[in-house]
PyMOL commands that place a pseudoatom at each C-alpha (Angstrom):
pseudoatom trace, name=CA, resn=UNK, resi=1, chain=A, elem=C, hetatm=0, pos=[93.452, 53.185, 185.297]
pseudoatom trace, name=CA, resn=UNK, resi=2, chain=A, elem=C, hetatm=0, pos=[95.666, 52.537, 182.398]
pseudoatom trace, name=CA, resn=UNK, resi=3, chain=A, elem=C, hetatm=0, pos=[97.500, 55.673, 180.813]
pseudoatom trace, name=CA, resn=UNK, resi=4, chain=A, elem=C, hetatm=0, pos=[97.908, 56.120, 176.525]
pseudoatom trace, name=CA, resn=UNK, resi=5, chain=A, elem=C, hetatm=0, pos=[101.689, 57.683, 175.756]
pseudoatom trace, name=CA, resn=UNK, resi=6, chain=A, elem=C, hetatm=0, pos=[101.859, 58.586, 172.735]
pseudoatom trace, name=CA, resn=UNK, resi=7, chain=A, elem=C, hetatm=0, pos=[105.666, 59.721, 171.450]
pseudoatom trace, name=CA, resn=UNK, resi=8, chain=A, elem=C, hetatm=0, pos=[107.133, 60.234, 167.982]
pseudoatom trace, name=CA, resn=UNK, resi=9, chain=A, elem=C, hetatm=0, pos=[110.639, 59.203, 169.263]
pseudoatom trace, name=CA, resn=UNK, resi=10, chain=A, elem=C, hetatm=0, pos=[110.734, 55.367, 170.590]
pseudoatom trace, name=CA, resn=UNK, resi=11, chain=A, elem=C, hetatm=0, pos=[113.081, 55.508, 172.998]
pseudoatom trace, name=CA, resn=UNK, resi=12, chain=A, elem=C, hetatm=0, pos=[111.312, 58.807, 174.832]
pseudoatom trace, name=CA, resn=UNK, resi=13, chain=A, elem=C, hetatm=0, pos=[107.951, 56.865, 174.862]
pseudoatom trace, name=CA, resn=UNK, resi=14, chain=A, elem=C, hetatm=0, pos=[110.224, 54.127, 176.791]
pseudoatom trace, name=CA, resn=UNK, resi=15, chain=A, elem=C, hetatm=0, pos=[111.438, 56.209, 179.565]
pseudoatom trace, name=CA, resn=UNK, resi=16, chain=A, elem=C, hetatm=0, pos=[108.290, 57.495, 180.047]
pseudoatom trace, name=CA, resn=UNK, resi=17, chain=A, elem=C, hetatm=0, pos=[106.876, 54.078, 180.306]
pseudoatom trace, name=CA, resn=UNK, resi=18, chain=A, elem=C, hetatm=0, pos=[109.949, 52.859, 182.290]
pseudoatom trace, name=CA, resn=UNK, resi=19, chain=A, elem=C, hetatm=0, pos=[108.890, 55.081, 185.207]
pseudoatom trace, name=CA, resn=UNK, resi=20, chain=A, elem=C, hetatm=0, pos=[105.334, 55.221, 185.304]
pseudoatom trace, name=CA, resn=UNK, resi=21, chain=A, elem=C, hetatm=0, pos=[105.806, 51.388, 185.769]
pseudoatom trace, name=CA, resn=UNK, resi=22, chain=A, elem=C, hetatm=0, pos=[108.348, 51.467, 188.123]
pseudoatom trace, name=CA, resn=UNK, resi=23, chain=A, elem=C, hetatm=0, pos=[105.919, 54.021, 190.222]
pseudoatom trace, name=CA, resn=UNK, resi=24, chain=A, elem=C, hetatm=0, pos=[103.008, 51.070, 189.636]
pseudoatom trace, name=CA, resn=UNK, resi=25, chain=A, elem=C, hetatm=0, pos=[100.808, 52.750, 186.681]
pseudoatom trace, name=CA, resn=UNK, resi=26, chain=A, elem=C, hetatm=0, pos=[99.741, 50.348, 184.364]
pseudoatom trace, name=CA, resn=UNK, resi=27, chain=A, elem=C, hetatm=0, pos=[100.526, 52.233, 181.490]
pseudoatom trace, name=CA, resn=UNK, resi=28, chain=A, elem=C, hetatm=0, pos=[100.997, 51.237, 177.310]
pseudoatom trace, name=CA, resn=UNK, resi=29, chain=A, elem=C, hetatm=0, pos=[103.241, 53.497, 174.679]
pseudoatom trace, name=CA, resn=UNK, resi=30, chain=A, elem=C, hetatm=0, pos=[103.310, 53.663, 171.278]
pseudoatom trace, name=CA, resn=UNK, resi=31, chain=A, elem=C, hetatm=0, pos=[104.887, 56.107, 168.422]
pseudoatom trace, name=CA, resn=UNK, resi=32, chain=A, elem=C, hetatm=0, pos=[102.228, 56.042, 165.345]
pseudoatom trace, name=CA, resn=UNK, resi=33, chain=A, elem=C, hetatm=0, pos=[98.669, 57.508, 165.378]
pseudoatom trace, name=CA, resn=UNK, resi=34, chain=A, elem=C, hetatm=0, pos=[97.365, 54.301, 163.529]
pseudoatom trace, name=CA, resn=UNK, resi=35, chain=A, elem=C, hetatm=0, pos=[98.792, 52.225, 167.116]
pseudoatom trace, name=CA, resn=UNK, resi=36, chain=A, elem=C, hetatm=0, pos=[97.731, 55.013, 169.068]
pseudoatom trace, name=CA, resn=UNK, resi=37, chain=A, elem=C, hetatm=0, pos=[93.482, 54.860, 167.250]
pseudoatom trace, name=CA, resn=UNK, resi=38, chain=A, elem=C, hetatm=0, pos=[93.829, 50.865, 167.519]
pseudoatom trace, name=CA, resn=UNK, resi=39, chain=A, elem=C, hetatm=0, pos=[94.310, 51.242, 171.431]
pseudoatom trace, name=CA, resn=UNK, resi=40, chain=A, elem=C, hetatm=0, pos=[92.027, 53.813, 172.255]
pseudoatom trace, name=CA, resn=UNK, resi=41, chain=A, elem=C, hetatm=0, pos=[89.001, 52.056, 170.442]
pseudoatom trace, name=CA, resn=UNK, resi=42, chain=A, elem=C, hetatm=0, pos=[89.473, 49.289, 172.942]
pseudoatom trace, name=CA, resn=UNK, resi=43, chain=A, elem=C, hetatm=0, pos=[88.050, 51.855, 175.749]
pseudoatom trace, name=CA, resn=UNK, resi=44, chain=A, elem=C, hetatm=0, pos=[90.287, 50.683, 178.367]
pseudoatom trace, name=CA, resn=UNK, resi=45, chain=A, elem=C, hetatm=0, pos=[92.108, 53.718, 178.933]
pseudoatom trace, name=CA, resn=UNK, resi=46, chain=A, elem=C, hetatm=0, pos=[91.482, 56.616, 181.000]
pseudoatom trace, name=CA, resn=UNK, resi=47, chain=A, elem=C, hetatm=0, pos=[94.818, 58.900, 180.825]
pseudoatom trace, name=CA, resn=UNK, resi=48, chain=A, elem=C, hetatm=0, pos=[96.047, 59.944, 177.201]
pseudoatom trace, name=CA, resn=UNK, resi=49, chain=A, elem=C, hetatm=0, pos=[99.630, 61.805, 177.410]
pseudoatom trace, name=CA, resn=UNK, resi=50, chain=A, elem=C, hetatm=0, pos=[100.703, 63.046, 174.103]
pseudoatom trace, name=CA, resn=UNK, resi=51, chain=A, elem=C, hetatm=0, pos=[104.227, 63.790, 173.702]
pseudoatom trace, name=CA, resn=UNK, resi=52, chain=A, elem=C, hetatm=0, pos=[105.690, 66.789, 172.065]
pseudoatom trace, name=CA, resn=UNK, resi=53, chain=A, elem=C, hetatm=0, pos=[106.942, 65.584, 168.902]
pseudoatom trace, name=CA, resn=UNK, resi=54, chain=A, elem=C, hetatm=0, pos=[103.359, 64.745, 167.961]
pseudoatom trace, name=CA, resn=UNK, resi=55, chain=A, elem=C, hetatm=0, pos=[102.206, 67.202, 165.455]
pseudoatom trace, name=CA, resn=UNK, resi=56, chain=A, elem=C, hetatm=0, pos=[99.060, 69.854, 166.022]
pseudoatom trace, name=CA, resn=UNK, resi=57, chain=A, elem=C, hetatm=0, pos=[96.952, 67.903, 162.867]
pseudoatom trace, name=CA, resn=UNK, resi=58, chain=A, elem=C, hetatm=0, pos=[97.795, 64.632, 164.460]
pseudoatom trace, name=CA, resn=UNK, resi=59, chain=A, elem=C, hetatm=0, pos=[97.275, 65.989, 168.290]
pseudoatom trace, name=CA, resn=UNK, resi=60, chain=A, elem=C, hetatm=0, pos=[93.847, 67.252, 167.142]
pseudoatom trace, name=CA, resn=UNK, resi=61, chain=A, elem=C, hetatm=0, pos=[92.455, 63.833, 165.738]
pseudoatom trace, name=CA, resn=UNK, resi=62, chain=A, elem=C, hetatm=0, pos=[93.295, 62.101, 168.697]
pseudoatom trace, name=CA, resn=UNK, resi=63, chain=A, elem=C, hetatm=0, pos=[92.482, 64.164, 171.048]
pseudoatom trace, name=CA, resn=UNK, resi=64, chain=A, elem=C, hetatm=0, pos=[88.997, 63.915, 169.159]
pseudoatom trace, name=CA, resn=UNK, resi=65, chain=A, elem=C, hetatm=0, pos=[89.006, 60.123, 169.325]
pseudoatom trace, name=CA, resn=UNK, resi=66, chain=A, elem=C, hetatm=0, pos=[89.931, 59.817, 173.143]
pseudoatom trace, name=CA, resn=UNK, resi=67, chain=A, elem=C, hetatm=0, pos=[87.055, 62.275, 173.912]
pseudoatom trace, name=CA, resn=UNK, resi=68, chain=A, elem=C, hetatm=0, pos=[84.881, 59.445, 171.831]
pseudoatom trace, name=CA, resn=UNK, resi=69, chain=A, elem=C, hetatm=0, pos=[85.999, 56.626, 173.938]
pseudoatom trace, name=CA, resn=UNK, resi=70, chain=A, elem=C, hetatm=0, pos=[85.953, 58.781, 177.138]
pseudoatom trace, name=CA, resn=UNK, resi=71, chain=A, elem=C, hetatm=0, pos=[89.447, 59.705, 178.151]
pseudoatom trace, name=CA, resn=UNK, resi=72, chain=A, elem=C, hetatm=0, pos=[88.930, 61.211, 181.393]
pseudoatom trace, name=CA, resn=UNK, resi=73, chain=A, elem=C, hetatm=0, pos=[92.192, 63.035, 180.985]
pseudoatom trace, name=CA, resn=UNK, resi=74, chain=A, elem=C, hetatm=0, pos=[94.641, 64.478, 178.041]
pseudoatom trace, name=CA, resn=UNK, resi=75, chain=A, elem=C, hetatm=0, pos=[98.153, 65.460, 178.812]
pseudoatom trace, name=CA, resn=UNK, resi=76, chain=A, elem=C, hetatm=0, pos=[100.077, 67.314, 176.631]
pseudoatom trace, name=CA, resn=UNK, resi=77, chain=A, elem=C, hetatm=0, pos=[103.741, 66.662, 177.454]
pseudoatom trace, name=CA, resn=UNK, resi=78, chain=A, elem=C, hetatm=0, pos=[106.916, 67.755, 175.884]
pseudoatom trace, name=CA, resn=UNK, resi=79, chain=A, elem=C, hetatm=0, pos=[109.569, 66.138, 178.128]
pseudoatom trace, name=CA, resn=UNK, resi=80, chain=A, elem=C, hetatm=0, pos=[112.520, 67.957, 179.698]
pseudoatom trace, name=CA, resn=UNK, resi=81, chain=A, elem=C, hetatm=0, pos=[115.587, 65.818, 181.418]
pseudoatom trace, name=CA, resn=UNK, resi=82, chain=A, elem=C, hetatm=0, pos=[116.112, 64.079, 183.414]
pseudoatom trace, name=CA, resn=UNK, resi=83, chain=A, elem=C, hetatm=0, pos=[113.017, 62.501, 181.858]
pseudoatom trace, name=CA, resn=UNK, resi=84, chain=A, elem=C, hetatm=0, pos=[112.413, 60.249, 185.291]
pseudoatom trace, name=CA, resn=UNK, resi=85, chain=A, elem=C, hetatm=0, pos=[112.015, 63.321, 187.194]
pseudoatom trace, name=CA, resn=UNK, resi=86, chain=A, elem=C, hetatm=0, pos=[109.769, 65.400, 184.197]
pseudoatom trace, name=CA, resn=UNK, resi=87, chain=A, elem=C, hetatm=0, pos=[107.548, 62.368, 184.544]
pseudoatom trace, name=CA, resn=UNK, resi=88, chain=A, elem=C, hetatm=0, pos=[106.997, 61.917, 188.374]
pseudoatom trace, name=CA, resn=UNK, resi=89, chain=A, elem=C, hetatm=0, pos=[106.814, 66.280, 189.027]
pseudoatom trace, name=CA, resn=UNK, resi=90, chain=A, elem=C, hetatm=0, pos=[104.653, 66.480, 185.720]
pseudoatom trace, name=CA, resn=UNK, resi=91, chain=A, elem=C, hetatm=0, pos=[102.413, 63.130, 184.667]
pseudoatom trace, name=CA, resn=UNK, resi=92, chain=A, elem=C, hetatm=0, pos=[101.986, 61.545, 187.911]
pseudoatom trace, name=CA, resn=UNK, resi=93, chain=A, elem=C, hetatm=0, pos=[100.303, 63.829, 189.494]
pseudoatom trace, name=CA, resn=UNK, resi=94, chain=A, elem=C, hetatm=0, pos=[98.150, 64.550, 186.548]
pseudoatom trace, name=CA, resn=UNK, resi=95, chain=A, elem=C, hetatm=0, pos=[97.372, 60.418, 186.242]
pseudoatom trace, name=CA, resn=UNK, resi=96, chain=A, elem=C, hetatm=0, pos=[96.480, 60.274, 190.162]
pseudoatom trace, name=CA, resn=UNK, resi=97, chain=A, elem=C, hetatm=0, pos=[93.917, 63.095, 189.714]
pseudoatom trace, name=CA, resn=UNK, resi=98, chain=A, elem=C, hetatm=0, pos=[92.132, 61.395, 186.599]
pseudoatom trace, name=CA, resn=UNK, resi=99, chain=A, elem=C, hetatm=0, pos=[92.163, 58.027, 188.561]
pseudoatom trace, name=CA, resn=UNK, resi=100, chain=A, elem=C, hetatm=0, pos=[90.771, 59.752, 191.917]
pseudoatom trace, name=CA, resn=UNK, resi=101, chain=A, elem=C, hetatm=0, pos=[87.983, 61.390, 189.377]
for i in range(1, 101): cmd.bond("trace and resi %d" % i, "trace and resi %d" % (i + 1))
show_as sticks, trace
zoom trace
């Protein structure tokens, strides 16, 4: 199941993609809502995580648009370091469930 981050700050959404790889998600980032709508409309993912910096008029919209292209699962995530470690105790978890679902 392939997992959505969604981060204003670049080099966040990297870590974050850094690991779930390394852990064997198949997972995509990106840092603008226009990358974020493109992806989503392709209905290949299951997992949204939205990160922090992402603002509540911005959260809202795509939360609405990955409910259209059925999301199983939205996670709000504001990440804490070590970011490795937020992702695996936090995410993971999370991402396993929606996949098992």
């Amino acid at each position: 199941m392939r997992t959505l981050v969604l981060g204003r700050t670049p080099a966040r959404v990297t870590a974050v993609l850094d690991t779930l790889r390394a852990d064997g998600f198949d997972a995509e980032g990106v840092s603008t809502d226009e990358e974020a709508r493109k992806l989503l409309e392709t209905g290949e993912f299951g997992v949204l995580v939205i990160g922090g910096g992402v603002g509540p008029d911005s959260r809202a919209a795509i939360k609405e648009l990955a409910a259209r292209y059925q999301v199983r699962r939205v996670i709000d995530g504001a990440l804490a370091e070590p970011f490795d470690a937020y992702v695996r105790r936090e995410f993971e978890p999370l991402i396993r469930e929606a996949a098992a679902g």
